[in-house]
N, C-alpha and C positions, 0 to 999 in steps of 0.2 A: 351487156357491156359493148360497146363502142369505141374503135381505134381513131383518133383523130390523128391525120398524118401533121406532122413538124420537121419544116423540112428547108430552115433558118435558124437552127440555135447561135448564138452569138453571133451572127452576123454572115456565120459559114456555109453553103449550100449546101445541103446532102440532099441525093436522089431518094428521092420516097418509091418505094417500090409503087409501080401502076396499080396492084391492086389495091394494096391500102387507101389510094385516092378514090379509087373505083365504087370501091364498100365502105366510105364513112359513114353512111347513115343505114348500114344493115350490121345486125346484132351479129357477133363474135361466138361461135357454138363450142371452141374447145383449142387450147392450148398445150401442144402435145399431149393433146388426145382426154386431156382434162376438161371439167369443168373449170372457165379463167378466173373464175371467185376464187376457187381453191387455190389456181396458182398464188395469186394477190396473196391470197389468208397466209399461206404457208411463208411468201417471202417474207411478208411483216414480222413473223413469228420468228424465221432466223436472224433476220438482218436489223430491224428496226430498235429494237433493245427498249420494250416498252411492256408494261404488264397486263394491260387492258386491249384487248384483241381489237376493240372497235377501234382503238388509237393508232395501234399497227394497222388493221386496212385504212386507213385514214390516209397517210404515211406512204404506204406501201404503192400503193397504187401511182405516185408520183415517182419515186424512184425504182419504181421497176424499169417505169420506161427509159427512162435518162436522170443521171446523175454522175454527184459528183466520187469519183473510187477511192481519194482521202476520206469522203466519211461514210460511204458502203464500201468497204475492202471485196469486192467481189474475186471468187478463185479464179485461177486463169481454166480449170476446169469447167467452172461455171459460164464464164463469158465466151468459151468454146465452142459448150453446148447448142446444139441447131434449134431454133424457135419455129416450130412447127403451125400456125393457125389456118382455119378452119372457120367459117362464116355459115350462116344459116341458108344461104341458099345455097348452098353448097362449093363455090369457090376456095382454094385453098395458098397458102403459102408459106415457104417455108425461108428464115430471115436466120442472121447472126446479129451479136452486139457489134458495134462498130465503137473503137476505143479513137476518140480526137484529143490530141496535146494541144491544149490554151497556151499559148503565149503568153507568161504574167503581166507581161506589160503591155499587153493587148490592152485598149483603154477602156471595152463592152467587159472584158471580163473581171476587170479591176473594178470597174463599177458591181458588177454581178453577184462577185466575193465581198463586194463590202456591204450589199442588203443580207448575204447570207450571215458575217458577222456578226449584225446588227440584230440579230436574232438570238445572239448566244451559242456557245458550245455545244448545246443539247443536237441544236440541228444543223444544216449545212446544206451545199450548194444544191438549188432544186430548182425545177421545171420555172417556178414565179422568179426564181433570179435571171435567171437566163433569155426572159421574153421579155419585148417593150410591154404587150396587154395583159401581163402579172396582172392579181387583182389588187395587188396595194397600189394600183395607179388609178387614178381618175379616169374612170373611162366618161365619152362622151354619148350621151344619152338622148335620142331623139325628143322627150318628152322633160322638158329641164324642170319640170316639178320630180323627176327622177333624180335630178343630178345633184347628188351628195354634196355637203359642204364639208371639207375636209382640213385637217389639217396639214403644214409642211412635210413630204414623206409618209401622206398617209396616214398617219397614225391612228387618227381619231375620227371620225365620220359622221355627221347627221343629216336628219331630213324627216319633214312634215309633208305629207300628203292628202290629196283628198279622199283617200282611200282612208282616211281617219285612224292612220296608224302613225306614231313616232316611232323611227327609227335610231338605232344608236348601233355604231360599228366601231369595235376597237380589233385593228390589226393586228397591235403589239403596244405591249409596253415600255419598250426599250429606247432607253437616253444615251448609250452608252458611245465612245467616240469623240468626237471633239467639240466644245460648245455644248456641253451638258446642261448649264443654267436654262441656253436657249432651249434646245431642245424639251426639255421641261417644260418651261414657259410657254412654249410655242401648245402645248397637250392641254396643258391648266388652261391657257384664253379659251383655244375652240370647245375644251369641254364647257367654260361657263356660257362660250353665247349657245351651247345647245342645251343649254338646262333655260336660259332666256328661252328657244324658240319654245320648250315642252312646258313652258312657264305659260304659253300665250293659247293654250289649249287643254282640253282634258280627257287625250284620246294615251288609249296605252301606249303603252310603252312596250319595245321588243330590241333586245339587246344580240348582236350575232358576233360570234370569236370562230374565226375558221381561220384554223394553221398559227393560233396565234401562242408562239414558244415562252411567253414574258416576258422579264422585262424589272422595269424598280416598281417595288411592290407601295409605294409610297402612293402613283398612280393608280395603280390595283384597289386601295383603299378609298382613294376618292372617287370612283366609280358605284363599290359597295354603297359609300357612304352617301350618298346620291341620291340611288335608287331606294335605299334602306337604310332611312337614317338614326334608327336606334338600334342597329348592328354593334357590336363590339368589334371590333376592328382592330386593338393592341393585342397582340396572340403573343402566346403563352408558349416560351420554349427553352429549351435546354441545347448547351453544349455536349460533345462529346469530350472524353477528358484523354488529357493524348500531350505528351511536348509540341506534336505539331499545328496542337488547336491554341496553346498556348503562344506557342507564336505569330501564327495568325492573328490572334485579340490582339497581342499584344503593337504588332504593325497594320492593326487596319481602324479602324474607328467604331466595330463592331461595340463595342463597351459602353460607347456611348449612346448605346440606343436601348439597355438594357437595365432592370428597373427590377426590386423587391414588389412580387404582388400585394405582399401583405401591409407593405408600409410607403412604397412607392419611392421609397430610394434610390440613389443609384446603387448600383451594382458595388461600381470602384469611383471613390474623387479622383484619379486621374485616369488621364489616356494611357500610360502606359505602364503598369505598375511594374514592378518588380516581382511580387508575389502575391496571388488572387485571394481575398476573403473567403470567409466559411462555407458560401454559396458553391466556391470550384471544388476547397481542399478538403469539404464535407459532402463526397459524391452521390447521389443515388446508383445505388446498382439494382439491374434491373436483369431478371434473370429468365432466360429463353429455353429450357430444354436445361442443357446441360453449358451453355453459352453466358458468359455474364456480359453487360451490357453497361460499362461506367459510363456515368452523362452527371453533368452538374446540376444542383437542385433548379426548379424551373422559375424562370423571368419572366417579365411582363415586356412583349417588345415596342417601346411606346416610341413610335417615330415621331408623332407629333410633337414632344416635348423635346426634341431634340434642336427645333427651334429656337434660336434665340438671338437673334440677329439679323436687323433690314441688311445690311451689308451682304448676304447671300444674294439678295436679288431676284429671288423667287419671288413669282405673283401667288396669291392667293386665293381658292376657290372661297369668295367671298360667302356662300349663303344655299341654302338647300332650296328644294325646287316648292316653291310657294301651292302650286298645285300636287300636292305628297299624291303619290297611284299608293294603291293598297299590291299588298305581295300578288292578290289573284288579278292585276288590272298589270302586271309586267310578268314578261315572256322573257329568258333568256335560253339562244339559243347555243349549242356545244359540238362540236363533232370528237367530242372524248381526246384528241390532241386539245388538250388548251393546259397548256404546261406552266408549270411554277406560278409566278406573280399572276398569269390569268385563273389558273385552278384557287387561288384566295380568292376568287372574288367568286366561282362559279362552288368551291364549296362551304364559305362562309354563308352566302344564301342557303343555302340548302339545309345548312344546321341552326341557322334563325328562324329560316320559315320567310326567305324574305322576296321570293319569284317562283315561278313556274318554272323547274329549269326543264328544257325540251334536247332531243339530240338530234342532230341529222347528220346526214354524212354515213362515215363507219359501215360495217358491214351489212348489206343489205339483206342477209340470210343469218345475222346474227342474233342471238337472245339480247331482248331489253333489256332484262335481268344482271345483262352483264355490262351494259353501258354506265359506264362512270363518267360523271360530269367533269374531269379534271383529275390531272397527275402531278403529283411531287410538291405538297404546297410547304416546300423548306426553304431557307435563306441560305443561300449559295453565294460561294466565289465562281464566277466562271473563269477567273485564269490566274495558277497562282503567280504567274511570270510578274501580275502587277505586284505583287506581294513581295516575292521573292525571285528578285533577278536572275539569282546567282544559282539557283537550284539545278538539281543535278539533271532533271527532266528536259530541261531547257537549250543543257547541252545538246543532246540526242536532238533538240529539233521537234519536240511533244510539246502538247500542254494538256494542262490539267486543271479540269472543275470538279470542285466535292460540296457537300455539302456541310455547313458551322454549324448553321441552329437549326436542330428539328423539330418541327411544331405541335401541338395538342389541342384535344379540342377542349372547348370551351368549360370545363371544370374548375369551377372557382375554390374547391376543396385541395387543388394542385395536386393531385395526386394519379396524375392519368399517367399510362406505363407505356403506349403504344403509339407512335407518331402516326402523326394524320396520313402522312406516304402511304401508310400499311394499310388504314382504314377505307373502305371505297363507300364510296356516296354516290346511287344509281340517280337518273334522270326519273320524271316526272312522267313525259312522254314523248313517242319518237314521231319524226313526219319523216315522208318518202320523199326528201331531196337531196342530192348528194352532192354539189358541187355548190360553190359562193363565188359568186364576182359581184363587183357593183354597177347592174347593166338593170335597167329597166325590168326585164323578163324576172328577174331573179329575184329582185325586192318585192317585187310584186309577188311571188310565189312565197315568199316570206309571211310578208302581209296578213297574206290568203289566210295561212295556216293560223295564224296569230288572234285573226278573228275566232277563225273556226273552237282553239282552244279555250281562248276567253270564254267565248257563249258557253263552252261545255262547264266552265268552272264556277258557273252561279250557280250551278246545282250538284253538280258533280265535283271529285277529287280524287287524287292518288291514297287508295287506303294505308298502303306502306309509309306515305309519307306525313307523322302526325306532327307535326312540328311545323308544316304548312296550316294555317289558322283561318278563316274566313273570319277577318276583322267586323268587331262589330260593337259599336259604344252601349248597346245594353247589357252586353256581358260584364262591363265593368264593373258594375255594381252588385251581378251574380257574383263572380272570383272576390268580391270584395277582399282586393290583396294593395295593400297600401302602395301608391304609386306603380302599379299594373293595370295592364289595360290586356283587354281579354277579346276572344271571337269563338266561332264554333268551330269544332273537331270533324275531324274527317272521319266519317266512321267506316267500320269494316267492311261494308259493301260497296265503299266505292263514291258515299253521299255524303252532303255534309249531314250533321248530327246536330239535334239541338242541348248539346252539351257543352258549356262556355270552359273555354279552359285561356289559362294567363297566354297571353301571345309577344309582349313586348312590356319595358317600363318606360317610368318617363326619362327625357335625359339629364343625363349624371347619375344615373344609375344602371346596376347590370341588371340582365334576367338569369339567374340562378335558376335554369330549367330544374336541373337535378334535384334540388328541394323547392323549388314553385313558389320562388320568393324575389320580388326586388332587393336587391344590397347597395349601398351607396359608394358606387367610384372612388377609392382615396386618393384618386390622382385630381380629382376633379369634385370641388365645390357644385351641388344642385344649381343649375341657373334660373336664373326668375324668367318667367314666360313673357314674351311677346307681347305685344297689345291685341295681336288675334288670337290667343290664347295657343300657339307651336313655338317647340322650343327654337331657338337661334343656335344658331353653331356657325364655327369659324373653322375650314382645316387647314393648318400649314403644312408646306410641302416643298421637301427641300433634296436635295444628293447632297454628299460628303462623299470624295476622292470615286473614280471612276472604277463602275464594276464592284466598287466592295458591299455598298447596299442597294446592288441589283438583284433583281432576284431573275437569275438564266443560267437553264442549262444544255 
């Protein structure tokens, strides 16, 4: 580990001690008198409030150093404490936190808090808000076959290389703030011209989420649905049942996005009922130990149909990528933070079979075992203030995000009892990089590894992960399973297997892994095939009222 001295946070000069400049580029041997991994580990563990250890050092590691004390409450005990370090050649120094009051109206720091905003409740004010060369900024790249095409604020990122890799970078998902249509529209253009650029070649594909907290899960879906376009992508979920979820439905637009799996109805014919159908006042209870658990029978959350109106003004991600990668010809990469709206997409592949997913970042002495691709993939308020003005929180000066609908996996039987939150879904495999900017150096180490994984996965595979498929059209006619298309299984050592098992259906229909059957969509009419014989598909994508179908926390 490596100290890099910073010694212009928002524009203010603080003296970097000489030796910290002295020893940037020699390795750190002990903080009071510790190993600095452990410190990292342990602060993520108290402070970070996250349940995946590689997501805390993820995390942790940025706001150890600087941060903001609204969202790490640090003790004044703690920020007391002397910071003892110790270098490999043996140099030492011993430091304090230094506390500086922002001026709100400072205009570095008004910008600084509103990138940290724009990330949601979950997180707040960190090292990427506070600096111009943050990595959600375009950096400039000596080598302009480097230099990402991005969208407005970052958001969204591509690039084709001669290095024969497409790249796909999503920062964030979040629209939230002002000019939401635009802000949208602005994600929807540059993601279609980078499905054009990966259109105009047939080199894989590698997708990288680093620090990315989510966002509207509406974008989250057209990303899945991109990469992997016979995903099921309407998830399945349930309210909790409560006077205050009730009133929530009741003033947010939630209702409208919520559907009968069995019959594709709505929920409710209005926005705002009076009194909810059999679906709320006929609760599942779901029973923990000695804990019962009320939540409302489970919906189908069908954003797309929610649709129905040019008058919104959203563009549309016209058309899927003409040259389709197979799940082993895409790489997505994780640093276990990829929270809410990005964890739908890093653990909906992972339960289709529909990428590589790999981890970096996180702790470098950590078990793979325990790296999860993604946390929290629930539909959230992040602030009930839009909701409810007048609440009592509000006074105080607080706010507050929870979670509405908790989600399930893909069981077309409806009858799953444990939301995805609780469920963890590890990574595939890990490479040794632990930081993302978008700097030449960096993509390039990306690249590398993206190669190196591909070539492994024409013969090789995660045994753990059997629902990752090595697509393959003569299996189709082994599985002989009516509109299924099939590949071979990963088998226990580690290879693939020449054992054809269902891997996908066609579209307008689900894959019913649990019983290993296509079922037909009742939301959706089977479409007639193309003239090259792939299906066509349309996704619309739309907000309704700011922050209520965002998914951040």
């Amino acid at each position: 580990m490596y100290l890099i001295p910073r010694n212009e946070p928002l524009g203010i000069p603080i003296d970097v001690p000489e030796e910290i400049v002295n020893n940037e580029n020699v390795a750190v041997k002990t903080i009071n008198g510790e190993d600095p991994f452990n410190i990292i580990r342990e602060f993520g563990k108290k402070y970070m409030g996250l349940k995946c250890p590689h997501a805390q050092f993820t995390l942790a590691k940025d706001y150890l150093v600087e941060g903001s004390l609204s969202g790490t409450p640090l003790s004044k005990e703690y920020l007391n404490t002397p910071i003892s370090i110790t270098w490999e050649n043996g140099e030492s120094l011993t430091i304090n936190y230094k506390i500086i009051k922002f001026n709100r109206s400072n205009q570095k720091f008004q910008q600084a808090l509103e990138r940290s905003k724009r990330r949601g409740i979950r997180d707040r004010l960190r090292i990427d808000d506070l600096e111009e060369t943050n990595k959600t900024r375009t950096k400039e790249n000596e080598n302009n076959e480097y230099q990402p095409n991005c969208s407005p604020e970052n958001k969204i990122c591509c690039l084709t290389t001669s290095n024969k890799i497409n790249t796909l970078i999503v920062n964030t998902f979040d629209v939230t703030g002002k000019s939401v249509t635009n802000k949208i529209n602005e994600f929807i253009d540059k993601l279609n011209e980078c499905v054009d650029l990966f259109d105009s070649n047939n080199y894989p594909i590698q997708l990288i989420f680093s620090k990315n907290s989510g966002g509207s899960v509406l974008l989250s879906n057209a990303i899945e649905k991109i990469l992997s376009p016979y995903d099921d992508v309407d998830y399945i979920g349930s309210v909790r049942i409560s006077d205050f979820t009730e009133d929530i439905i009741k003033k947010s637009s939630y209702i409208e996005s919520m559907y009968d799996p069995e019959t594709c109805e709505e929920r409710e014919q209005e926005n705002n009922p009076k009194t909810f159908g059999e679906w709320y006042s006929n609760p599942n209870i779901i029973k923990y130990g000695d804990v019962e658990h009320k939540v409302s029978q489970p919906s189908k959350i069908i954003f797309d149909k929610l649709i129905q109106t040019p008058s919104l003004g959203i563009h549309q991600l016209k058309k899927l990528m003409k040259n389709k990668r197979k799940p082993t010809e895409i790489v997505v990469y994780t640093d276990s933070y990829c929270y809410s709206a990005c964890s739908w997409v890093t653990k909906g592949l992972k339960e289709w079979g529909g990428a590589i997913i790999v981890g970096f970042d996180g702790d470098p002495n950590g078990k793979d075992e325990e790296f999860e691709v993604g946390l929290s993939p629930s539909n959230n308020i992040p602030d009930i203030n839009d909701i409810d003005k007048d609440n009592i929180l509000k006074q105080y000066g607080y706010n507050l995000g929870l979670t509405v609908i908790e989600t399930y996996r893909f069981n077309y039987e409806y009858n799953e009892s444990i939301p995805r939150e609780f469920l963890t879904d590890m990574i595939d495999e890990r490479v040794n990089i632990y930081q993302f900017d978008q700097t030449e150096k960096v993509i390039k180490e990306f690249e590398e590894e993206t190669k190196k994984i591909i070539e492994k996965y024409q013969t090789k595979c995660n045994p753990n992960n059997k629902r990752l498929v090595k697509r393959d059209e003569k299996c189709d006619k082994e599985i002989n399973i009516e509109h299924g298309h099939g590949g071979y299984e990963c088998g226990d050592k580690g290879e693939w297997s020449t054992k054809c098992v269902m891997a996908y259906c066609d579209d307008g229909y689900k894959f019913d892994y649990n019983n290993n059957k296509c079922i037909e969509d009742v939301c959706v009419n089977p479409p007639t095939e193309s003239d090259n014989g792939t299906p066509s598909m349309t996704v619309n994508l739309f907000m309704i009222i700011i922050g209520i179908i965002t998914l951040i926390l």
